[in-house]
GUTIZA-121651 format. One record per residue (C-alpha): residue number from 1; residue in one letter; x, y, z. Coordinates in pm, 1 decimal, m for minus. Last residue first. Layout:
REM GUTIZA-121651
<site NUM,'a',<X,Y,Z>>
...
//
This chain:
REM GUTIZA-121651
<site 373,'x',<1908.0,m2713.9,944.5>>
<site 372,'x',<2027.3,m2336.8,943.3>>
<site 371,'x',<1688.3,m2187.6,1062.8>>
<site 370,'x',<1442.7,m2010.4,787.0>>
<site 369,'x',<1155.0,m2207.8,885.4>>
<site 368,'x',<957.6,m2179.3,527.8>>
<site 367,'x',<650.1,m2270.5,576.6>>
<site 366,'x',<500.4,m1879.9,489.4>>
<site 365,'x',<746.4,m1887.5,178.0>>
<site 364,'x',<591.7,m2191.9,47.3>>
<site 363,'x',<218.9,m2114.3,121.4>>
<site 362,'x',<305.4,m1741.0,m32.5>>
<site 361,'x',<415.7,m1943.8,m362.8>>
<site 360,'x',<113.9,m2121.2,m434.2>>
<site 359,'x',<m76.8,m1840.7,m562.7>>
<site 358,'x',<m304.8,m1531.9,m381.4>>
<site 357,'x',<m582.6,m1479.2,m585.2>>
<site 356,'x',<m598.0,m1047.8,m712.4>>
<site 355,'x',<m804.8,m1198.9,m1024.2>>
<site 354,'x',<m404.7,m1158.4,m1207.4>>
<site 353,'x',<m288.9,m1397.1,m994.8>>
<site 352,'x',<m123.6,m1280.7,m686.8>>
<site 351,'x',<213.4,m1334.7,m573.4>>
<site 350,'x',<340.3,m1105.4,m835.9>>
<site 349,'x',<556.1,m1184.0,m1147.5>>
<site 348,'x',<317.2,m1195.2,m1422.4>>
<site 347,'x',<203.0,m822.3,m1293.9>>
<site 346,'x',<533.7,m659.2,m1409.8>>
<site 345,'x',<495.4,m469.5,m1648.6>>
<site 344,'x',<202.1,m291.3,m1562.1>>
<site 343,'x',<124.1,m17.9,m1817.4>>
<site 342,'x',<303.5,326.8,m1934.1>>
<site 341,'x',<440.7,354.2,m2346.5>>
<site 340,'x',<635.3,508.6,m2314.7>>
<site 339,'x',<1020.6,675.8,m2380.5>>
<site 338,'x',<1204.8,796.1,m2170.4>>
<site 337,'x',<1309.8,1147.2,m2073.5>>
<site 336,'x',<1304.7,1111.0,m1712.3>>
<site 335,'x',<1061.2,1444.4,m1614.4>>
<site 334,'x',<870.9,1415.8,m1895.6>>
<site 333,'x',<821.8,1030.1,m1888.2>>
<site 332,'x',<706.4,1104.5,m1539.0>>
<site 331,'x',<417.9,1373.9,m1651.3>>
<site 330,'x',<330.8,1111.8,m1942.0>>
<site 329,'x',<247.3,898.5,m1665.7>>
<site 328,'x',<484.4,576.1,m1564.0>>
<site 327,'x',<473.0,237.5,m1412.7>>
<site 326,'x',<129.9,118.0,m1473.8>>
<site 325,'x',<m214.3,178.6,m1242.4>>
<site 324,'x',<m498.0,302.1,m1437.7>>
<site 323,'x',<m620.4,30.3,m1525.6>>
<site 322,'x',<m569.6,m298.3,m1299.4>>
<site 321,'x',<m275.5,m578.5,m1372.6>>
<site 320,'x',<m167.1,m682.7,m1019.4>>
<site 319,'x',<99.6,m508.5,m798.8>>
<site 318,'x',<50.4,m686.2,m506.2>>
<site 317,'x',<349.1,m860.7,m479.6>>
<site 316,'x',<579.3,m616.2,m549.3>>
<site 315,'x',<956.4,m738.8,m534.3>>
<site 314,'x',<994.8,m952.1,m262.6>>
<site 313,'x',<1218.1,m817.5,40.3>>
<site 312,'x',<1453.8,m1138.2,114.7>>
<site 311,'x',<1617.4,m1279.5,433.6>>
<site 310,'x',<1936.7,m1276.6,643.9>>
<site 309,'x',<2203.3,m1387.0,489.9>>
<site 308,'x',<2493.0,m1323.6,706.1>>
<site 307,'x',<2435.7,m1633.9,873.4>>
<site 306,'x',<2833.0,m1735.4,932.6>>
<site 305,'x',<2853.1,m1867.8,575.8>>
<site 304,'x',<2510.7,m1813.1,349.6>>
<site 303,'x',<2297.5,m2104.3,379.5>>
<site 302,'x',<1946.3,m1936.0,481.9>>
<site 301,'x',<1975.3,m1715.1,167.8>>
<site 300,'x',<2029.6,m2038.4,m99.1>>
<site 299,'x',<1781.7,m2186.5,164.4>>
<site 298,'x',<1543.1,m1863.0,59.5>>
<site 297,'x',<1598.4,m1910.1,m334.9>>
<site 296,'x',<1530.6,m2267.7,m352.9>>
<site 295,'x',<1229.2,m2234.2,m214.2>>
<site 294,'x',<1135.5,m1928.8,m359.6>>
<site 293,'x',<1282.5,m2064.9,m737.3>>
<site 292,'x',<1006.0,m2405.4,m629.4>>
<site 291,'x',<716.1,m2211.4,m562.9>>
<site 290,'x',<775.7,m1983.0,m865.4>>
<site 289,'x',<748.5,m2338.4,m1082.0>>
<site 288,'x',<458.5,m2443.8,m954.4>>
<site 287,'x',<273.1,m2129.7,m1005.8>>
<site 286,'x',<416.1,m2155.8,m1337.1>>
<site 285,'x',<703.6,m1944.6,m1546.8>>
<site 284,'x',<924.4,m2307.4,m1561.9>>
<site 283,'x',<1201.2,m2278.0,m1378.1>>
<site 282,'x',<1578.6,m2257.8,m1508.7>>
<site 281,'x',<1552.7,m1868.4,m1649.1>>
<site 280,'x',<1749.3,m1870.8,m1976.2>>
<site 279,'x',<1428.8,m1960.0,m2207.2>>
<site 278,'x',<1253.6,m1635.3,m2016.0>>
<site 277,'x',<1487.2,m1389.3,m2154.1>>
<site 276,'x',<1389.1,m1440.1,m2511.4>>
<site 275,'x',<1072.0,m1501.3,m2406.6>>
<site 274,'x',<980.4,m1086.8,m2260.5>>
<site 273,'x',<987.3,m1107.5,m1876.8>>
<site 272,'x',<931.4,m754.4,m1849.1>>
<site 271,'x',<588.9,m781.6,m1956.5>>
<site 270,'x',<432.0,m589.8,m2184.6>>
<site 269,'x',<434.4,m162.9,m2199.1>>
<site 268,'x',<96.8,m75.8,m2326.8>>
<site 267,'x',<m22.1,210.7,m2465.7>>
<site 266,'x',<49.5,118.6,m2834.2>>
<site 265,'x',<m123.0,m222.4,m2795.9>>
<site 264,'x',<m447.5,7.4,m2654.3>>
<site 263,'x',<m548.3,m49.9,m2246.9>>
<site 262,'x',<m779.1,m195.0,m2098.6>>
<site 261,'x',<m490.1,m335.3,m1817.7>>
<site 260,'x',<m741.3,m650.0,m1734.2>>
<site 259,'x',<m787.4,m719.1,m2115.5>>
<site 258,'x',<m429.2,m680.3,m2187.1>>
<site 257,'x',<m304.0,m971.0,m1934.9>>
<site 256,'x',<m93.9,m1169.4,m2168.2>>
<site 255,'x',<m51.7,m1525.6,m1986.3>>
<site 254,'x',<329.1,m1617.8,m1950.6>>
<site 253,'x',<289.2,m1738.9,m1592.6>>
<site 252,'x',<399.9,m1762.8,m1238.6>>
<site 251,'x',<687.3,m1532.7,m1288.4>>
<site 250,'x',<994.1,m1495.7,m1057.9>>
<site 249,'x',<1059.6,m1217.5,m828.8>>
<site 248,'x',<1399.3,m1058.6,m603.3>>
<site 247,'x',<1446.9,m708.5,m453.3>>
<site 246,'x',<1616.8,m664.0,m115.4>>
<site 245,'x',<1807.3,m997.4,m130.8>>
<site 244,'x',<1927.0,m872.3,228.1>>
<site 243,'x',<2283.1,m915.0,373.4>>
<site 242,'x',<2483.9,m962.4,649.6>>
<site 241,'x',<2841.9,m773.8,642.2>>
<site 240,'x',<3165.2,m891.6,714.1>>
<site 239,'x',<3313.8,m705.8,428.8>>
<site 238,'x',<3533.5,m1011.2,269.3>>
<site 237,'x',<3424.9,m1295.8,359.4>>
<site 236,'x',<3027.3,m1253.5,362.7>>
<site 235,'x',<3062.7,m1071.9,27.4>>
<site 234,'x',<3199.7,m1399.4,m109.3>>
<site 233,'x',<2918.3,m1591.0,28.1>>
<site 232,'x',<2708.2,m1385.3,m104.0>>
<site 231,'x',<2876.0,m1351.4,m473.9>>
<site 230,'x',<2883.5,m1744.7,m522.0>>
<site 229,'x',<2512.7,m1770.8,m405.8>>
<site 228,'x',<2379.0,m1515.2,m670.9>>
<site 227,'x',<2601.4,m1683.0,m974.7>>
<site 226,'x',<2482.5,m2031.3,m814.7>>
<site 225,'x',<2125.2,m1878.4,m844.3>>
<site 224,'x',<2198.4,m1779.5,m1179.0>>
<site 223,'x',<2280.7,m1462.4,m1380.3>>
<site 222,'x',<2086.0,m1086.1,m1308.8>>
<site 221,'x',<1838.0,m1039.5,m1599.3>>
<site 220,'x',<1598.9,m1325.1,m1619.6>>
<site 219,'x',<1685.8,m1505.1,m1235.1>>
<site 218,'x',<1594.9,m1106.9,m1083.9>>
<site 217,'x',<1861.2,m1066.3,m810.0>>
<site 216,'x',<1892.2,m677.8,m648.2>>
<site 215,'x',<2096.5,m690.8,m373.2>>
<site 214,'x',<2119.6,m465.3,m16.0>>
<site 213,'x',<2442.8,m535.9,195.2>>
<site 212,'x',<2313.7,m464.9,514.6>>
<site 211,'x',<2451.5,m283.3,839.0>>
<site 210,'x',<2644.1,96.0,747.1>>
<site 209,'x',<2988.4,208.5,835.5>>
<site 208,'x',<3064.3,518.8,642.5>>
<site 207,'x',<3201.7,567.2,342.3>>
<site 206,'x',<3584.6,714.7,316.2>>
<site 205,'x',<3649.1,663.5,m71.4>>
<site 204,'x',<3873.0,325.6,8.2>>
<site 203,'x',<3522.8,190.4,168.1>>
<site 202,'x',<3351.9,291.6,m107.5>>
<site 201,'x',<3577.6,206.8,m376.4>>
<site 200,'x',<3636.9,m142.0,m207.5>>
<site 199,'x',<3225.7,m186.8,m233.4>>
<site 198,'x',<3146.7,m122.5,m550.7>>
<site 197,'x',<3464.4,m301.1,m674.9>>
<site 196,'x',<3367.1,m582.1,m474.5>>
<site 195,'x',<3032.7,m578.1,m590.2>>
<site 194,'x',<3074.8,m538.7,m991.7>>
<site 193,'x',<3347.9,m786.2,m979.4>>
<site 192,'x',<3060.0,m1044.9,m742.0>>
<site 191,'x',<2773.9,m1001.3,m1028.2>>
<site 190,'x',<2464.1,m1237.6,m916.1>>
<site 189,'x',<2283.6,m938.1,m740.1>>
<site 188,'x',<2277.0,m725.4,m1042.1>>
<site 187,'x',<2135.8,m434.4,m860.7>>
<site 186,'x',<2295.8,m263.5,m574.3>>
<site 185,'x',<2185.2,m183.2,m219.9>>
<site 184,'x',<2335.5,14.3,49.5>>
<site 183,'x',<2122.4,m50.7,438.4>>
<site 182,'x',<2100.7,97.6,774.9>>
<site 181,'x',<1941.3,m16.2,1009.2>>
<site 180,'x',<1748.2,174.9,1242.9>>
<site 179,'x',<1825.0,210.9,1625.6>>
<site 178,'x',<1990.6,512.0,1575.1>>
<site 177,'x',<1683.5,715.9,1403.5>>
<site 176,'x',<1698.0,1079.7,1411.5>>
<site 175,'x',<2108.9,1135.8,1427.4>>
<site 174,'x',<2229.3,773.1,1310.6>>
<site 173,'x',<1968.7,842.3,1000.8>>
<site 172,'x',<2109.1,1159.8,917.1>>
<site 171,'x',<2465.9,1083.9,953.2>>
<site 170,'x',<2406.3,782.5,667.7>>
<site 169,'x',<2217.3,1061.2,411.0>>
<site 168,'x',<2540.3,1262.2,438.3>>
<site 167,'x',<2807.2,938.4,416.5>>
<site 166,'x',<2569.6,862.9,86.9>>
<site 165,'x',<2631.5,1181.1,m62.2>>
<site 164,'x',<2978.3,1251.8,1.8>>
<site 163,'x',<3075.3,900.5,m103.0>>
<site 162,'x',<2880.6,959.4,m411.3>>
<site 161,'x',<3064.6,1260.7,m473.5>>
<site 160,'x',<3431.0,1099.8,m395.2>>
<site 159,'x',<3325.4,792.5,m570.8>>
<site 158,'x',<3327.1,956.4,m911.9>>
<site 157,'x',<3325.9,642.1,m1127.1>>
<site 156,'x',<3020.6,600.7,m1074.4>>
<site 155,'x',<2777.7,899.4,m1146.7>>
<site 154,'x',<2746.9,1130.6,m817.3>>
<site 153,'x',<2773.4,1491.0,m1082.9>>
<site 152,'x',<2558.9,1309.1,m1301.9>>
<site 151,'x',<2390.4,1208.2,m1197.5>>
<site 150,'x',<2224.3,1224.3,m800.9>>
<site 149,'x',<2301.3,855.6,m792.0>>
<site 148,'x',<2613.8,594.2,m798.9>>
<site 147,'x',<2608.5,352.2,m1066.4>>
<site 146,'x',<2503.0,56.7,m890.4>>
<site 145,'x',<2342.5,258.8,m664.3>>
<site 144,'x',<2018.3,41.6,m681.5>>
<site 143,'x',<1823.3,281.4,m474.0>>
<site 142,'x',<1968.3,572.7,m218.9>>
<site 141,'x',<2031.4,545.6,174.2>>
<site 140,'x',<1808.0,234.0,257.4>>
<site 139,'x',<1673.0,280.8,566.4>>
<site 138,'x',<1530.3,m19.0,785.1>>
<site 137,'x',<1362.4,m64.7,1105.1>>
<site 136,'x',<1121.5,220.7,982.5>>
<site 135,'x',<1003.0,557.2,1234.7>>
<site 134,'x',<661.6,556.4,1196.5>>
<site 133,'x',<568.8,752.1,1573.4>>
<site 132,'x',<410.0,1070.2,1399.1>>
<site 131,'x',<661.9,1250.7,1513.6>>
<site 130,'x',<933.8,1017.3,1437.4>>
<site 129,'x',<821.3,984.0,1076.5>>
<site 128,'x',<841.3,1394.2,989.0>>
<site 127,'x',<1168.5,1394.9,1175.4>>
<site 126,'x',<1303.4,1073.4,904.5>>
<site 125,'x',<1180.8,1311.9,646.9>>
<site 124,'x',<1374.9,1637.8,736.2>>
<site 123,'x',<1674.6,1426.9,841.4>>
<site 122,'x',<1658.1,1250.0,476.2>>
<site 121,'x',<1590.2,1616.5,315.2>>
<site 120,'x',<1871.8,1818.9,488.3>>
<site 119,'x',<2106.1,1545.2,467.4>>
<site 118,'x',<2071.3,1476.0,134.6>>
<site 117,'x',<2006.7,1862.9,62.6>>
<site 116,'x',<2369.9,1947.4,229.6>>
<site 115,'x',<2562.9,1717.3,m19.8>>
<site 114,'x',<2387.4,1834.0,m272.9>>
<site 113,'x',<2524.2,2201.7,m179.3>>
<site 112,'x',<2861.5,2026.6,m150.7>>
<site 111,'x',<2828.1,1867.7,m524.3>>
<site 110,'x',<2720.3,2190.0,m676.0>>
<site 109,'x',<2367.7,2229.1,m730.4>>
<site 108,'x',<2205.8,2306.8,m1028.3>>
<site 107,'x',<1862.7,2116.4,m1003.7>>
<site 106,'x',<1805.7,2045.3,m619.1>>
<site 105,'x',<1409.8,2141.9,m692.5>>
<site 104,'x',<1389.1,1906.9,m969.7>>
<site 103,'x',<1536.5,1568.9,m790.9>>
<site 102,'x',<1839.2,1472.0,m987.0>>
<site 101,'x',<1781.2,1141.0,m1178.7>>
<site 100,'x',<1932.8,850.7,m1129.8>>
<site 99,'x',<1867.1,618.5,m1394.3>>
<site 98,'x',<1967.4,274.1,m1540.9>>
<site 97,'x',<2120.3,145.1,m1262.8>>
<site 96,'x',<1769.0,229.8,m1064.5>>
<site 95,'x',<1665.6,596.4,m984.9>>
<site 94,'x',<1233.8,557.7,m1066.4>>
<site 93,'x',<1085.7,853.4,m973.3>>
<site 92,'x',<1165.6,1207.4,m791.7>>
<site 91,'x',<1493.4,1112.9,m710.2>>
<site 90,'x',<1682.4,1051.6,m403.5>>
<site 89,'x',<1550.7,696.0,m445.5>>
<site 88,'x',<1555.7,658.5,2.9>>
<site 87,'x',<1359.0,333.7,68.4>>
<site 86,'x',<1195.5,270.2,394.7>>
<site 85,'x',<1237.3,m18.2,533.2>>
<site 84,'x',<886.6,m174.4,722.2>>
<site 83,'x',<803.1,m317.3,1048.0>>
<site 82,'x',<461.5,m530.5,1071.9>>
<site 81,'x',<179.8,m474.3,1373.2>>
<site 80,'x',<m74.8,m475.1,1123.3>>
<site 79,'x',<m197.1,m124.6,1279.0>>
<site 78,'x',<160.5,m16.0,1252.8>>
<site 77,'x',<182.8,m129.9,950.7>>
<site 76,'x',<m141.7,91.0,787.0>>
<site 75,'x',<14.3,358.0,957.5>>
<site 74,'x',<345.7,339.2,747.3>>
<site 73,'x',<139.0,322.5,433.5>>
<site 72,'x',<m31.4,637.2,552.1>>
<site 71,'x',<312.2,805.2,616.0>>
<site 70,'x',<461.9,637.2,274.3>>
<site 69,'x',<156.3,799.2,112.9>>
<site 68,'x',<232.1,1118.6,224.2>>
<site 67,'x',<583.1,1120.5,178.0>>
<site 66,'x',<552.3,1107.9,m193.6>>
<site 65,'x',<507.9,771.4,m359.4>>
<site 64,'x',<327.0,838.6,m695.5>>
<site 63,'x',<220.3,458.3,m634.7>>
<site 62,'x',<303.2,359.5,m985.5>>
<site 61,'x',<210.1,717.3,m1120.9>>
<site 60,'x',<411.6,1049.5,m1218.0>>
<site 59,'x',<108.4,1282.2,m1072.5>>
<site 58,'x',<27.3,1562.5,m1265.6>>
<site 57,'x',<67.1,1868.7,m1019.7>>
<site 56,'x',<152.5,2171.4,m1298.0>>
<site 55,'x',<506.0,2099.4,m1264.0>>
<site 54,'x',<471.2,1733.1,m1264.8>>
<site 53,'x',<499.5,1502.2,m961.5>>
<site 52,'x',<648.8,1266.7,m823.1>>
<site 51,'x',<815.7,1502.3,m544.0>>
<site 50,'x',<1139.4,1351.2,m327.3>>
<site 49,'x',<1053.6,979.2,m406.8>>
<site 48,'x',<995.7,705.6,m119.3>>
<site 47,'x',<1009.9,350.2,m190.7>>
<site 46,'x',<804.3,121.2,61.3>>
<site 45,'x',<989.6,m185.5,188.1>>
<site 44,'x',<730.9,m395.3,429.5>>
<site 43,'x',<858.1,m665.7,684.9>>
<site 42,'x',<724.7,m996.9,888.0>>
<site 41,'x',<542.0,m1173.1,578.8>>
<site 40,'x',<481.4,m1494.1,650.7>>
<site 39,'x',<190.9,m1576.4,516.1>>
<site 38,'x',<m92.9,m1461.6,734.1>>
<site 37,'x',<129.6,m1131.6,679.2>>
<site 36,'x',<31.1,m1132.4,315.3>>
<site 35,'x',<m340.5,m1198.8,363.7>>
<site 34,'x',<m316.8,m899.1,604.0>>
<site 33,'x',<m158.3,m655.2,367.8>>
<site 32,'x',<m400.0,m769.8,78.4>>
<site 31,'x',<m731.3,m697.1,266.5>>
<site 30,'x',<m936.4,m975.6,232.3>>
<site 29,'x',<m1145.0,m1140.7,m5.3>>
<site 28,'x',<m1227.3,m1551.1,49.7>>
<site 27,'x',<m1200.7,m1733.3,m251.1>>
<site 26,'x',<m898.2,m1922.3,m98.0>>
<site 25,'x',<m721.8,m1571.3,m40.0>>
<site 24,'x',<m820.0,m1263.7,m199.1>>
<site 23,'x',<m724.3,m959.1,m330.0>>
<site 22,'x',<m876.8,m650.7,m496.2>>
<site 21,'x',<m779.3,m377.7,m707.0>>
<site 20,'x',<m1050.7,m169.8,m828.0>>
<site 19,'x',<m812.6,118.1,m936.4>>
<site 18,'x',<m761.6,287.2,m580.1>>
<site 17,'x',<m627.0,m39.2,m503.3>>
<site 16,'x',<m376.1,m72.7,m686.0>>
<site 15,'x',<m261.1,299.6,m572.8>>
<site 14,'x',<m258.1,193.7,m226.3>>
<site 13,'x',<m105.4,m101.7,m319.1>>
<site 12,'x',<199.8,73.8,m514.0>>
<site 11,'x',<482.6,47.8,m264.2>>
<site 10,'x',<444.3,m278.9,m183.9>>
<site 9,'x',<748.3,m465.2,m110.7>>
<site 8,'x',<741.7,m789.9,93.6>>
<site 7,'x',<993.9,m862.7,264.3>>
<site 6,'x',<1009.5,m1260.9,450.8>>
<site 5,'x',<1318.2,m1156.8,656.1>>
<site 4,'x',<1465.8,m1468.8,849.3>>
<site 3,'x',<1414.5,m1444.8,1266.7>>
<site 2,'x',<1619.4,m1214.5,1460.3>>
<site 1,'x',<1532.1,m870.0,1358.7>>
//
């Protein structure tokens, strides 16, 4: 992929939409994939999750993204004529810094039998796509692996296991899919210690070669752009690799949306973007305002020494405040052991107001060139 990366993820339309979500662009309505790729976007991430569900078939919600859905996702591309990353979690929900839990039907195993089920299940998956002609440009071996996955027996520090792990799920993609990238991808995107020590541990640990740096970079939780900038082009020095801002949003407003979630102040989980965190954020939380963080945001990218940046996967776009569709199910809160309550909380941040109107922002990224001026 030559030109810049405009990434869009959005792993939980189909489920959006199955609520009554709908989208539309200059009052006109329209399907939400092709409004997106009218601006800009040239690449879809969809998270995948082992089996989201609970033991008597609940599903775990926020796209419940089994295989099935990423295959009918995946065909929905192809039709668009857009390539897509597919995202390994190695969990069966949510694995972020936070979390990584074990999938339930690897429960047990020692660190060489999970091992063998990374391979087993990412070659098993990435089969399943070549048949049906999906294969992804993109695979991201494991989510946010901050600190490591498959806890806790691949918890950081033990590098060895999560070395084992990730070097498995890396000879499974060369094997099925050589042409695909491959990508490792860590939160806290403006952290450079947390990165090179990431990074020199694997590398010291025996981890395969691999193609993009993934980072998380949220401006509320993960420093300043100068903080993100600093660590790329320090990255770029000293492992040679390009990179991807694989997960990156800014609000457009501070707007409650309870009356398009229906749902009860206890049910609800609020925004993510609670104030406290919102004074540190140097843009205001307006349409104008996420305009000008994705402008400054994707010549921050453009900018990065020898072009190793290479673009930016948004962070669900289309994810806008319907009900029925919020981040967790009692049946997933079972299986993690949080706490609730479910909800949306993240539909201040999407690219779509929360009428499903597509803002500003997509007219900024689509005319965005992306070459070094």
């Amino acid at each position: 992929m030559g030109k810049f990366i405009k990434g869009m993820d959005i792993s939980t339309l189909i489920e959006v939409e199955h609520c009554g979500g709908k989208f539309y662009d200059s009052g006109k309505q329209g399907d939400a994939v092709e409004i997106l790729k009218n601006y800009g976007m040239n690449l879809v991430r969809l998270r995948l999750w082992n089996d989201p569900y609970g033991e008597d078939g609940s599903p775990y919600g926020a796209g419940t993204n089994d295989l099935v859905k990423t295959i009918q996702m995946a065909r929905r591309l192809k039709v668009a004529g857009t390539p897509w990353m597919l995202d390994f979690h190695y969990s069966d929900f949510w694995a972020d810094p936070g979390k990584q839990n074990i999938p339930k039907a690897w429960r047990g195993k020692s660190a060489k039998e999970l091992e063998q089920a990374v391979y087993e299940y990412t070659l098993s998956v990435l089969n399943r796509l070549s048949q049906e002609g999906l294969l992804p440009e993109i695979v991201a071996v494991g989510n946010e692996l901050t600190n490591g996955l498959l806890w806790p027996c691949g918890k950081t520090p033990h590098f060895e296991n999560i070395v084992l792990f990730l070097n498995a799920g890396i000879r499974a993609v060369r094997e099925v899919a050589p042409n695909a990238k491959i990508m490792l991808h860590l939160d806290n995107g403006g952290n450079n210690e947390l990165y090179r020590t990431w990074f020199d541990s694997y590398f010291v640990c025996g981890g395969m070669d691999f193609d993009y740096i993934g980072l998380s970079y949220y401006p509320f939780w993960h420093g300043t752009l100068e903080d993100l900038k600093n660590n790329m082009h320090s990255l770029a020095a000293r492992y040679r690799k390009d990179m991807i801002v694989a997960e990156v949003s800014m609000g457009f407003t501070m707007e409650d949306y309870a009356a398009y979630e229906k749902l009860s102040l206890e049910q609800r989980m609020g925004m993510a973007t609670k104030p406290a965190l919102v004074e540190k954020v140097p843009y205001p939380m307006t349409p104008e305002g996420q305009s000008q963080f994705m402008q400054e945001l994707m010549e921050l990218i453009r900018d990065v020494p020898e072009n190793r940046g290479k673009g930016f996967v948004y962070w669900e776009p289309a994810w806008i405040p319907v009900p029925g569709c919020g981040w967790a199910t009692q049946a997933a809160l079972d299986y993690t052991g949080e706490k609730g309550p479910g909800g949306n909380e993240w539909a201040n941040q999407a690219l779509f107001d929360y009428d499903g109107n597509a803002l500003p922002a997509l007219k900024t990224i689509r005319d965005f060139k992306g070459e070094t001026p």
